[in-house]
N, C-alpha and C positions, 0 to 999 in steps of 0.2 A: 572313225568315230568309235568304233567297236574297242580301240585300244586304249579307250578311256575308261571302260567297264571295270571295277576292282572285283575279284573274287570274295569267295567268306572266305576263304585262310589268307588274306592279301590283308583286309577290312579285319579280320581276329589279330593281325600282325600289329595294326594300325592300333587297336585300342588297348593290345596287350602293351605297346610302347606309352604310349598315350599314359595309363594308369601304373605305370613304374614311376613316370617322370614326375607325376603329382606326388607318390610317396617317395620319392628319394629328395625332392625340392618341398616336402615337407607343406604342398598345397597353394604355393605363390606362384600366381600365375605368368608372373612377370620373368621368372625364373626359368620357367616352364617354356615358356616363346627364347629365352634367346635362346635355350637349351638345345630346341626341335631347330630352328633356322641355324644355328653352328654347324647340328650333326647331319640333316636333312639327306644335303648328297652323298654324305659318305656313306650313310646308314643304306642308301636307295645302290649304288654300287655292288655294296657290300652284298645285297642282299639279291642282285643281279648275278653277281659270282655265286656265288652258293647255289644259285640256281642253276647255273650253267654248271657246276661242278656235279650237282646231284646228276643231272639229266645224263652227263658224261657217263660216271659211274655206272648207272641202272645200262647204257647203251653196252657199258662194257660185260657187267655180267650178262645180259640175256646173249652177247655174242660167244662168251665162253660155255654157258648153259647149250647153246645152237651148237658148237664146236664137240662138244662132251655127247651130246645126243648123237650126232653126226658119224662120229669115231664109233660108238656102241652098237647103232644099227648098219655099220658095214662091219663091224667084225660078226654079228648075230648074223646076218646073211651071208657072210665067208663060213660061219661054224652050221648053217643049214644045210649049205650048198655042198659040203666036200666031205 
C-alpha cells in the first residue's frame, strides 16, 4: 500500500506535465486525454530509467570519492610512519 504514496517531486512531475500539455494543445481537453493515455507508459518508463540511471551514477561517484579518500589516508599514514 505504501507504493501507492507519490512524492512532492513525483506530484510536481505530474502537474509540470499536466500544464505543458494544456499549453502545447492550446486548452482542449480532449486533446489533452488522448495525448496523456498515448504517452502514459512510455513517459512512466522513461522516467523509471532515469531514475535507476541517476541512483547508478551518485553510487558510482561516492565509490570513487570512498576509493580517493582510501588511497590518501594510506599514503598519510605511510608518510607518518617512515
Amino acid at each position: 500500500m505504501a507504493d501507492d504514496v507519490m512524492t512532492n517531486a513525483e506530484i510536481g512531475r505530474v502537474l509540470e506535465r499536466v500544464e505543458s500539455a494544456i499549453v502545447s494543445h492550446g486548452g482542449k481537453l480532449d486533446a489533452i486525454i488522448v495525448q496523456t493515455t498515448k504517452t502514459n507508459g512510455r513517459v512512466d518508463r522513461h522516467d523509471d530509467q532515469l531514475r535507476d540511471i541517476e541512483q547508478t551514477v551518485g553510487w558510482a561517484w561516492r565509490l570513487v570519492i570512498g576509493l580517493n579518500v582510501t588511497v590518501i589516508g594510506g599514503v598519510v599514514v605511510w608518510w607518518v610512519t617512515h
